[in-house]
N, C-alpha and C positions, 0 to 999 in steps of 0.2 A: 106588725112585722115590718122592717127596716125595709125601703126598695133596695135594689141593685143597685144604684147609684149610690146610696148611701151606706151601704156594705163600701162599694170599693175605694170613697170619699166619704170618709166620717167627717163627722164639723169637727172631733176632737184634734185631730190631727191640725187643724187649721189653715185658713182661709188661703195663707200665701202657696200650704202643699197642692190646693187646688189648681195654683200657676205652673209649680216647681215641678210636678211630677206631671202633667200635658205636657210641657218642653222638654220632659227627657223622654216620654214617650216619641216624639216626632223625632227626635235628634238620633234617637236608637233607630229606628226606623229606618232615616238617611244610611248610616252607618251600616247597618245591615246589609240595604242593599252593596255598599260599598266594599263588602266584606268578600262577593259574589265578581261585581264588576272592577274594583280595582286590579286582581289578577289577570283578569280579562283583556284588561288596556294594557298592561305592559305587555302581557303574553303576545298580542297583535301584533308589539312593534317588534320585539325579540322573543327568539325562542332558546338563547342561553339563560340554564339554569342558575347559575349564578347572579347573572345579571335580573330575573323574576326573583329570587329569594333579595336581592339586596336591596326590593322594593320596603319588603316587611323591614328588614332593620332601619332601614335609611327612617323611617315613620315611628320607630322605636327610639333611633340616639337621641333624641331630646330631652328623653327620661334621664337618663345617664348621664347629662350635660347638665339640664337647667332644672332640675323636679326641686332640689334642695333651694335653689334662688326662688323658684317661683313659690315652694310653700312660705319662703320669707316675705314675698310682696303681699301675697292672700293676707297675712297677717298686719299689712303694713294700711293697704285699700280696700276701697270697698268692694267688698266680696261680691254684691249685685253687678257692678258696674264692670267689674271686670270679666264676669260671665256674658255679658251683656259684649263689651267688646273685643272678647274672645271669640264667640259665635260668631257674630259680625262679620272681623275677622276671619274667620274661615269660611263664612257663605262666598266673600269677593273673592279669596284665593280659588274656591271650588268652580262658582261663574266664571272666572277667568280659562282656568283648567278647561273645563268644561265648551266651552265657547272655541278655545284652539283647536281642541279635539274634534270639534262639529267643522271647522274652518280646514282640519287638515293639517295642521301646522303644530304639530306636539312631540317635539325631539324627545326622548329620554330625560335626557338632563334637567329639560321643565318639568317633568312628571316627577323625578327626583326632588328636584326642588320645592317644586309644592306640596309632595309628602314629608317633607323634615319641616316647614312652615307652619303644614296641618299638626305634626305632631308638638314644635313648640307651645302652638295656642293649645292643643289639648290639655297640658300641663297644667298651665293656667286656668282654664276653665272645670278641670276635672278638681283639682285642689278647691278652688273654689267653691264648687259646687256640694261638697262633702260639708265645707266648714258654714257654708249657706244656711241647709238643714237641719244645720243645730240649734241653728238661729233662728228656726223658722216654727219646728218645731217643737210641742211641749216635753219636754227630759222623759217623761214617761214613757210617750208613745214615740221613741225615735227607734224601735225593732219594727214596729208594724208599718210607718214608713217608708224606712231601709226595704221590705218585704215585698213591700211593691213596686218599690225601683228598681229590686235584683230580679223580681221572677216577669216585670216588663221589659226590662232590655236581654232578659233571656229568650223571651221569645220572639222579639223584633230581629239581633241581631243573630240569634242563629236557627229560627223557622220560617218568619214572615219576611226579614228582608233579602237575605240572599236569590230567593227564586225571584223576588221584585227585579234586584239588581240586575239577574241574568236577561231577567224579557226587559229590562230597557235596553241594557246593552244591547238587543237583538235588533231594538229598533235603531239605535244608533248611540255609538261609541260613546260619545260626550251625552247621553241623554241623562245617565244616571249620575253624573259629574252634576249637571244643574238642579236635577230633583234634590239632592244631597246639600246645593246650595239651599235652597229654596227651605227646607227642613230646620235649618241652622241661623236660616234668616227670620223663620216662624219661632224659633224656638227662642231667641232673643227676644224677639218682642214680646214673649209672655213672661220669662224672665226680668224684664224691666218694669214690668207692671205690681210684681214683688213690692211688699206693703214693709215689711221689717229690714230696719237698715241698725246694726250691730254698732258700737259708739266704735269709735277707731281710736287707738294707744295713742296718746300723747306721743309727738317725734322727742326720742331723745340724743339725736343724732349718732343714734351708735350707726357703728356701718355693717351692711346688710351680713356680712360673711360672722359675725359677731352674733346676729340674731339666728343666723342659721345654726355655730355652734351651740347655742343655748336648747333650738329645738333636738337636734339629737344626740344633748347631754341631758336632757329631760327624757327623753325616749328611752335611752339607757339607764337613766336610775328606777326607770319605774321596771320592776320585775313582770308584770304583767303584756305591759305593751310592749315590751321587749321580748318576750318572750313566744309575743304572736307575730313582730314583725318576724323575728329569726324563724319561727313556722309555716310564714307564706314563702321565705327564703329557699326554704329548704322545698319546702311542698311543693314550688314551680321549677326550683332547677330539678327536681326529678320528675313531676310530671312531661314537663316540655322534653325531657330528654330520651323520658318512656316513649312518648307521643310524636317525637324527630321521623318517626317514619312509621308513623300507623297505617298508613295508606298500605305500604309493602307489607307491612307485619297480617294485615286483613284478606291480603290479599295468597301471600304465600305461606302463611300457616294457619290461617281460618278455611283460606280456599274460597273469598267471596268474591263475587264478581262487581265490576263497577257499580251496576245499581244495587245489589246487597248493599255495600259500603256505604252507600247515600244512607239504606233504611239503618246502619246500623248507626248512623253519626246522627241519626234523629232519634234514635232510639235515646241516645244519651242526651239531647236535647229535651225532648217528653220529661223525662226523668227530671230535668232542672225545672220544669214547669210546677213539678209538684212541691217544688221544694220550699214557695213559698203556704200551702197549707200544712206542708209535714213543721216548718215553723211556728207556725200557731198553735198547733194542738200540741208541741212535742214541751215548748219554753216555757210554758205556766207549770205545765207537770215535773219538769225532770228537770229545770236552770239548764241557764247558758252555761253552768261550768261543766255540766254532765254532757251536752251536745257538742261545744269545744273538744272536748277528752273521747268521747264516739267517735268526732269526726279525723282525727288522728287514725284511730284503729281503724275505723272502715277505710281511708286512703291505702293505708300499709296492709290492706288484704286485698285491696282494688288489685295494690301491683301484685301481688304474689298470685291472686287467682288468673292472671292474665300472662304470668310468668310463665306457667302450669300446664295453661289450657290449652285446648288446641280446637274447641268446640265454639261457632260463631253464635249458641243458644245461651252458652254461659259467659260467653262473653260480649251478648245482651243485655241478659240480665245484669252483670256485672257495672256494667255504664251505667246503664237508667238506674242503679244506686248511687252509681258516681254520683249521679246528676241531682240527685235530690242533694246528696250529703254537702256538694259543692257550693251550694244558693245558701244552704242552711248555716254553714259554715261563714263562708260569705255576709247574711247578716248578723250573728254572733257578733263574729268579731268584728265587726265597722260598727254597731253598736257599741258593744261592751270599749274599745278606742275613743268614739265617742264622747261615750258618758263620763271615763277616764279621764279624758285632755283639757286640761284650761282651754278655755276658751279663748282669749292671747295667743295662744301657743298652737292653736288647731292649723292652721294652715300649714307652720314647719313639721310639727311632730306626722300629720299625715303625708307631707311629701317624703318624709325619709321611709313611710309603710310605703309608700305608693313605688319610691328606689329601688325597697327590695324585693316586691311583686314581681315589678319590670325587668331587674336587672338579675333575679334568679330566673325568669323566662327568658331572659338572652341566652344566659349562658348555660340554661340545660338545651333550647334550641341547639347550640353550637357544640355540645358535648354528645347529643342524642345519638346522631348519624355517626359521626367518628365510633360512638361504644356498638352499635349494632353492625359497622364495616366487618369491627375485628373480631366479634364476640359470636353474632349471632342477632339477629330480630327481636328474641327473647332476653336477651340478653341483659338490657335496661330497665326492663321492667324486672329482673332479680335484683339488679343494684340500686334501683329505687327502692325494691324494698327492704333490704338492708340500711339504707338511708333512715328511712321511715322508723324503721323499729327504735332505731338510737334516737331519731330526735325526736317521736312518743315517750321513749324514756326520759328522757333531757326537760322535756317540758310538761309534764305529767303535774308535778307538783308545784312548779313555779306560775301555771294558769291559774291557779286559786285565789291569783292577785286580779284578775280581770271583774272580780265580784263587787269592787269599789264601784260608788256611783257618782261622783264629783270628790275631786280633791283641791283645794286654795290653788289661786291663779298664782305664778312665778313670781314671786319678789322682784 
């Protein structure tokens, strides 16, 4: 019988995932807590709500600006290297942060600042980081991988790190600023210890906006990967827009009181935990294109039973399904994109997924509250799901293309 170590590190997976997946554990972890105590620091300095929400976008425009340049560099440099001084990069901005905060000396405008810094390197390092993986590991096992990386940074950053985050901040404001360095600074240096270095393209001095068209006119002829990016598109501007105010929606039509609300947003956390076993046992039996096409209809009942209800048991149970279907979902398709994309091509073609992840969470954040002002609380969760139904229909039949397993690199 296999120990425990070697359940959750098989040798197949290979030698460098032993690096690649510790450094995202530790880095999740930072991040977690950060998830807890960044709201914390702004909140201390200001209590305009506007001014604490324009932390989260300010740490988001980056996506929206550089995600399509920076999938063109991933594709240009070495993808190690760049994760290497990406973290880096962000350990000093965070020490730096961090250190003011402990000093006293942390205007707004530096904490601004260093979250649209943090959020450019993240770009880089997240694009990266994906295109690393493929590189790292064997074509076969790149679901069982993914599985491990989505159901650990589900539990770092929304069980284990956020209570972290809070008790350093308790100790002191700038505490979890440097822990979060320190993280990113560990996480680098196992990332550079990474044994596989991928050959890099011959320059042929096209210019960068040129390689960018090519990734998301490849993204677009392929009916499959197009047809998941426009599914996470759609899937986050109506989640985030359902989700604009769950807080109030739990609170005045569940009737839950603050610490309910904590047990119910762990509730849907749990449920993501499970998601990397409900993975394993579900993908040998029924394919990735039968759990793609599930995870569609369980989202568009997600909203509809939350539409509905008005009971804080089934709209328990309802999350802790979210939460498996969402991880599950989650490695499907960053697999099946994977296994999909030249390898050339992997750094652009995932910064245009990664565009409309981020840039459908913008902009259902920013549609949510506005629909639930004038509608009603419930109100978003019926027009998600209406959303949903069309674009379960829409993509129903064109995901059949996700079942390719490598196609020739770009001419």
């Amino acid at each position: 019988m296999p120990s425990f170590g070697t359940f959750l590190l098989p040798s197949d997976l290979g030698s460098d995932f032993r690096k690649i997946w510790p450094a995202s554990i530790i880095s999740n972890l930072g991040d977690g807590a950060m998830l807890a105590a960044g709201p914390l620091l702004v909140a201390s300095i200001t209590t305009e709500p506007a001014a604490v929400g324009a932390a989260a976008f300010v740490q988001q425009l980056p996506w929206l600006l550089f995600a399509l340049f920076s999938g063109a560099l991933v594709d240009r440099l070495d993808r190690r290297l760049m994760i290497v001084a990406a973290d880096t990069f962000r350990a000093l901005v965070l020490a730096g942060l961090g250190a003011a905060v402990l000093l006293g000396s942390s205007p707004l405008w530096a904490i601004y600042l260093s979250l649209f810094l943090l959020g450019t390197a993240e770009t880089l390092a997240d694009n990266a980081s994906g295109a690393l993986l493929v590189s790292a590991v064997p074509k076969a096992h790149l679901g069982r991988a993914n599985a491990r990386l989505f159901a650990s940074g589900t539990v770092l950053q929304q069980l284990g790190g956020p209570p972290l985050g809070a008790l350093l901040f308790a100790v002191g404001a700038g505490v979890p600023l440097v822990f979060d360095a320190v993280t990113f600074a560990a996480a680098a240096a196992l990332v550079a210890r990474v044994a596989v270095r991928p050959p890099l393209p011959e320059s042929s001095g096209t210019a960068i906006w040129s390689e960018v068209r090519e990734g998301v006119r490849w993204l677009w002829r392929h009916a499959g990967v197009r047809t998941l990016a426009c599914s996470i598109l759609v899937m986050n501007i109506t989640f985030c827009a359902a989700f604009a105010t769950w807080v109030l929606f739990a609170r005045q039509r569940l009737g839950l009181s603050e610490t309910q609300f904590g047990l119910l947003m762990s509730v849907g956390a749990i449920g993501a935990v499970l998601g990397m076993p409900a993975y394993h046992l579900l993908e040998p039996r029924v394919g990735s294109l039968t759990l793609l096409r599930a995870g569609l209809v369980i989202e568009t009942t997600v909203h509809l039973v939350l539409a509905l209800t008005r009971s804080p048991w089934v709209a328990g149970v309802t999350m802790a399904v979210f939460g498996v279907h969402a991880v599950v979902w989650g490695i499907v398709s960053t697999t099946a994109r994977q296994l999909a994309t030249p390898e050339p091509l992997m750094g652009r073609v995932n910064s245009v997924y990664l565009l409309a992840s981020v840039g459908g969470a913008a902009i259902g954040s920013a549609l949510g509250g506005v629909l639930a002002q004038r509608f009603g609380l419930a109100a978003p969760f019926g027009i998600a799901f209406v959303a949903m139904v069309l674009m379960t229909a829409v993509a129903w039949r064109p995901l059949r293309h996700v079942s390719v397993r490598r196609v020739p690199a770009a001419d």
